[in-house]
C-alpha positions in Angstrom: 15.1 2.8 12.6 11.5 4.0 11.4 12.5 7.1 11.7 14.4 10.5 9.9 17.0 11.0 12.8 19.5 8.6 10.6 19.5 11.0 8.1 19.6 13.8 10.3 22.5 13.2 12.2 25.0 12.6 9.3 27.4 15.5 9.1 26.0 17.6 5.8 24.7 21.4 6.4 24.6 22.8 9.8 22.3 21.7 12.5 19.8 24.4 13.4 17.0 24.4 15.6 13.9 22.3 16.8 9.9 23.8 16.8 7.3 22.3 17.5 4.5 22.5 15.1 2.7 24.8 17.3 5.7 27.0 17.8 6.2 27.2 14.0 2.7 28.5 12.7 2.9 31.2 16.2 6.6 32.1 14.3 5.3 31.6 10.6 2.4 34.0 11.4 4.4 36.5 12.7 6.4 37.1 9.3 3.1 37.0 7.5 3.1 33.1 6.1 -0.3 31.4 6.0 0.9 28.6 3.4 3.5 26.0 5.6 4.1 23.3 3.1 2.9 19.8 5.3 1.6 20.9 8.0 -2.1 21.7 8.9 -3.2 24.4 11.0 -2.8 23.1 14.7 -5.4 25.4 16.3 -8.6 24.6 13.5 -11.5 23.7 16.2 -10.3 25.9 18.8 -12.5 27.9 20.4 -11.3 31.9 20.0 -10.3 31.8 23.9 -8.6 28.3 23.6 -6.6 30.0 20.9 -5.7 32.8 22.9 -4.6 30.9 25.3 -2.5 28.0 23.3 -0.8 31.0 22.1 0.1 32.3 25.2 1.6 28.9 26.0 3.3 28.7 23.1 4.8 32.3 23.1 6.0 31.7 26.4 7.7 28.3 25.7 9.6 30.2 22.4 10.7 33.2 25.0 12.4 30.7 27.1 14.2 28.9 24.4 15.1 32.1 23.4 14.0 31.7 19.9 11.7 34.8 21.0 13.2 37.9 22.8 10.3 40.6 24.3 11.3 44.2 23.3 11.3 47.0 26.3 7.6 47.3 27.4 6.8 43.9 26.7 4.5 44.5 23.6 6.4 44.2 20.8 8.4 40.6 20.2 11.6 39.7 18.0 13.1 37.1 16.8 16.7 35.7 16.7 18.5 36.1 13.6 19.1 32.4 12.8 15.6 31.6 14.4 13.9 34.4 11.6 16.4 32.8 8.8 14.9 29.4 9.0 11.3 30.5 9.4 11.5 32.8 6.7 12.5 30.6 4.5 10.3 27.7 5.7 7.3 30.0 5.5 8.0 31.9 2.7 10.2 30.6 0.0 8.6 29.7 -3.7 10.2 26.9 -4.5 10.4 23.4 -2.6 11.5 19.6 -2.7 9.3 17.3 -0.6 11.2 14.2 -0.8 10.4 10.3 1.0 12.4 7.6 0.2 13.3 3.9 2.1 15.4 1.1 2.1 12.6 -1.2 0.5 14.6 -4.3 1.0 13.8 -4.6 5.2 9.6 -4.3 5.8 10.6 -4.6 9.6 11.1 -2.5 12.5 14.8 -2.0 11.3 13.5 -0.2 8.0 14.7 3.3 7.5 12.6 5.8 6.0 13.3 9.3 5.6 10.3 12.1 4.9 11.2 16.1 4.7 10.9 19.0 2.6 14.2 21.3 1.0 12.8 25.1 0.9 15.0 26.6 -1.8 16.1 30.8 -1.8 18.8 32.1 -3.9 21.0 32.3 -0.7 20.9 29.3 1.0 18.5 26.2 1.7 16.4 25.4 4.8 15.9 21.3 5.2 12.6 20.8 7.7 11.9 17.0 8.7 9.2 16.0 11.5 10.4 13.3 13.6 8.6 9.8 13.5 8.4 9.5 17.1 7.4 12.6 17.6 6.0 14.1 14.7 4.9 17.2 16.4 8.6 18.5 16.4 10.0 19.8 13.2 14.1 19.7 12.6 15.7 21.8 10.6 19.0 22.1 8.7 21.2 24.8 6.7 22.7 24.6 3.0 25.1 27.4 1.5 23.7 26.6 -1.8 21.5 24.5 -4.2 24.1 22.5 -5.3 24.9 21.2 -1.7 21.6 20.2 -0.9 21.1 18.6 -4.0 24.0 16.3 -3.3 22.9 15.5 0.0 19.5 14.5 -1.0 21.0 12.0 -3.4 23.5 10.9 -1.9 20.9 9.9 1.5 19.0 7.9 -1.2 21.2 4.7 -1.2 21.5 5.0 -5.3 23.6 2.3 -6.7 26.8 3.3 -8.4 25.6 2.5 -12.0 27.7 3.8 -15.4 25.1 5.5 -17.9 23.7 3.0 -20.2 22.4 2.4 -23.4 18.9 0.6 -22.6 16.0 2.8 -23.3 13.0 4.2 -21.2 10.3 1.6 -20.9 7.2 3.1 -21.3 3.6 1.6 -19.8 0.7 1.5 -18.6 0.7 2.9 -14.7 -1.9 0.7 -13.6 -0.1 -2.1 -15.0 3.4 -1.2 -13.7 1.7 -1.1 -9.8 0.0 -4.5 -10.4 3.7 -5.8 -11.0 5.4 -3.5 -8.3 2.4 -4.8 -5.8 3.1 -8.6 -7.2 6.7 -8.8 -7.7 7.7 -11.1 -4.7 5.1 -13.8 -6.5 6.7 -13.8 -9.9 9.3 -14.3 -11.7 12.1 -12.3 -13.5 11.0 -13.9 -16.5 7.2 -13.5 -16.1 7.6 -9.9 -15.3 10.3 -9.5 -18.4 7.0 -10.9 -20.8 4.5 -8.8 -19.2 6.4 -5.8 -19.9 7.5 -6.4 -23.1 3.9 -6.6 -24.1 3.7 -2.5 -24.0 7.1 -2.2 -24.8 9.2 -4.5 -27.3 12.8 -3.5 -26.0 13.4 -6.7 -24.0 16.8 -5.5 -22.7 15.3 -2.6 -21.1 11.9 -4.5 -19.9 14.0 -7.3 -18.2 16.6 -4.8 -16.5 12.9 -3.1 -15.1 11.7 -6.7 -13.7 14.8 -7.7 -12.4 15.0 -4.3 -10.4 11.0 -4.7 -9.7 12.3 -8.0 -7.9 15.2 -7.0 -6.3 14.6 -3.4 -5.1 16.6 -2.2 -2.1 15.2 1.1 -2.0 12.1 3.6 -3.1 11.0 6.7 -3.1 9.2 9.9 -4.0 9.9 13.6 -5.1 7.4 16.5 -5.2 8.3 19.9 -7.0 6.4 22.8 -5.5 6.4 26.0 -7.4 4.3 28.7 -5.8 2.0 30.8 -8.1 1.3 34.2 -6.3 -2.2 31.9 -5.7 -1.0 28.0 -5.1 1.4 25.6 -5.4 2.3 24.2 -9.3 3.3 20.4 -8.5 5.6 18.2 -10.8 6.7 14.8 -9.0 8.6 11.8 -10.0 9.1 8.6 -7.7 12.4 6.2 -7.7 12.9 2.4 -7.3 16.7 0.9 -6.8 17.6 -2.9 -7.7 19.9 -5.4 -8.8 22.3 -2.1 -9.2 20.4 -0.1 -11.2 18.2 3.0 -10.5 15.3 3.7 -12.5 13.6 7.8 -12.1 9.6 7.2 -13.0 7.5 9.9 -14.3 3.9 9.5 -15.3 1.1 11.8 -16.3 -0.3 13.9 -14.3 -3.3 14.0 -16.2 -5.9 11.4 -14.5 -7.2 10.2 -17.6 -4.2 9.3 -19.3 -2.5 5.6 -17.9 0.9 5.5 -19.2 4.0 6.0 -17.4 8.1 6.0 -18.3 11.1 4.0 -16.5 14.3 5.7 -17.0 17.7 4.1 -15.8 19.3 7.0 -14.3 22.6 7.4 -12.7 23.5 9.6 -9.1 25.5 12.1 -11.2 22.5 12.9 -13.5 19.8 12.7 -10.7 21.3 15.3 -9.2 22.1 17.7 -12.5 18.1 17.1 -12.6 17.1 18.4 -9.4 20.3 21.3 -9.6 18.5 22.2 -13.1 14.6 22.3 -12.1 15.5 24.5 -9.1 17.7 26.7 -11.3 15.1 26.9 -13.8 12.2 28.1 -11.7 14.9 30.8 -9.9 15.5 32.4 -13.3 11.8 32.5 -13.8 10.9 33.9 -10.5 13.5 36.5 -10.9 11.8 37.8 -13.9 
């Protein structure tokens, strides 16, 4: 399944409703948002009466979905109260999750992959996914709270079920670690154990990172997006699972510095991370 609808339709949060990315920006516009996270302005090129005229279309296509209502007289136009919930906080919320992930073990046509972004408010949390198939169409979702959301993006991940452990991070070079995550299926455990312990001389912690390097079952990525009153502040951290261990990866976000940190990392504490960096940034936006 190349696609997000696996995810999708597991039973977490409440299903809301589907735009398509036309529909959104006409909707995001109308509460004032110019900054949707992933999505590019659908109408750049247009001529100004090929514009009018897309919106038209796509004012008429919200009106009979209802997700627009005309007031009396026809000029003035409302929204839905779920139908402004989720735009609102698509549009307009200061703090977000963009999160991939995949079950690296299949390259086929069976391989699952999951993209999407988590807008975060103090009352609830708005999931927004474009489909694979049809990537013009944007789903959406509805959390009561951080802490749900937070457990469903973890537990869609396919994390093993790993105790905490002793081994320390392994620190190294990044353009070394992607050589071995590139070459993995053509070495060994053991060549990949040496070649690690070269920049770092735990060898318990550099052969529990090769033998997950050549067993992975699944990867990933995760973007934090703080907005600044100007642009977005990014932090991100990308995830590899194998031979029953997950390892969180951070680098430096700095391009001329080449060193980067593998941290075993269990579900419980992945997801006290994310609860914790959202938590962190509310306090600070509420200041």
């Amino acid at each position: 399944m190349t696609s997000n609808e696996p995810y999708l339709r597991a039973q977490d949060g409440r299903s809301g409703i589907e735009l398509h990315v036309k529909e959104l920006y006409f909707l995001a516009g109308i509460i004032g948002s110019d900054r949707l996270l992933g999505i590019e302005d659908p109408f750049r090129g247009y001529l100004t009466e090929e514009i009018a005229e897309e919106w038209n279309k796509v004012k008429a296509a919200l009106l009979r979905k209802g997700y627009l209502t005309e007031q009396p007289g026809g000029k003035e136009l409302a929204m839905p109260s779920h139908v402004y919930t989720t735009v609102a906080v698509t549009g307009l919320a200061n703090r977000s999750c963009w999160v991939r992930f995949s079950n690296a073990a299949d390259e086929g046509p069976n391989r699952e992959v999951y993209e999407g972004f988590f807008h975060f408010t103090n009352e609830l949390v708005i999931e927004r996914a474009q489909k694979r198939i049809q990537p013009e169409i944007c789903s959406f979702r509805e959390y009561d709270s951080t802490k749900e959301a937070c457990s469903i993006i973890v537990n869609r991940m396919n994390w093993a079920d790993q105790p905490e452990s002793e081994i320390t991070a392994v620190m190294l070079s990044k353009r070394h670690f992607h050589k071995l995550y590139e070459h993995a299926d053509d070495l060994t455990v053991e060549q990949m154990t040496s070649q690690l312990m070269t920049f770092d001389g735990e060898e318990a912690g550099a052969m529990a990172l090769a033998h997950s390097l050549k067993h992975r079952t699944a990867e990933g990525e995760l973007l934090f997006l703080v907005w600044n009153e100007k642009s977005w502040d990014v932090q991100g951290a990308a995830f590899l699972v194998g031979g029953s261990r997950n390892w969180l990866i951070r680098q430096s976000s700095k391009g001329d510095e080449d060193w980067l940190t593998a941290t075993l990392t269990t579900k419980e504490q992945l997801e006290g991370l994310l609860i914790e960096w959202e938590r962190q940034h509310s306090i600070e936006e509420g200041r």
